[in-house]
C-alpha positions in Angstrom: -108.6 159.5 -14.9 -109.6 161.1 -11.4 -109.0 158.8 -8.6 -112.5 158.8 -7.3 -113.6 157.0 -10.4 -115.7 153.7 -9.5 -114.6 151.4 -12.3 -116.7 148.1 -10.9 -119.7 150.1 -10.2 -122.0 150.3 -12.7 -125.1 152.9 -12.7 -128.3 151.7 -12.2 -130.1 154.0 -14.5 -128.3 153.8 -17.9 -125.9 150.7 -17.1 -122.7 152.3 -18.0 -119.3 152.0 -15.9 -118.8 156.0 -15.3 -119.6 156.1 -12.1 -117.3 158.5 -9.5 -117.8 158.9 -6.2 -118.6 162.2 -4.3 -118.3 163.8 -0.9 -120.8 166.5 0.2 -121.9 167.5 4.0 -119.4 164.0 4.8 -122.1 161.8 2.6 -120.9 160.0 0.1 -122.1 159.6 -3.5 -122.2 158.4 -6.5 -122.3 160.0 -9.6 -122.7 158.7 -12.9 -121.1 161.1 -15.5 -122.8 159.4 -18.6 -126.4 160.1 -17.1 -125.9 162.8 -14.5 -127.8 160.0 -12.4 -127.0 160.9 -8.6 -127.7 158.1 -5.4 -126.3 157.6 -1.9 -123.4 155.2 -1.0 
């Protein structure tokens, strides 16, 4: 399991726990890998 992986956050599109977070530009996001559902920290 990576260590950016959000286990208490759960996505707000398909309401599954795989959300990771992800840096880009120094912004940070999350990503849910079930849904490919992307939004801003």
């Amino acid at each position: 399991m990576p260590e950016n992986y959000q286990h208490l956050i759960v996505c707000p599109k398909c309401r599954k726990r795989r959300v990771y977070l992800r840096e880009i530009d120094f912004e940070f996001w999350y990503f849910c890998q079930a849904c490919s559902y992307e939004w801003k920290v």
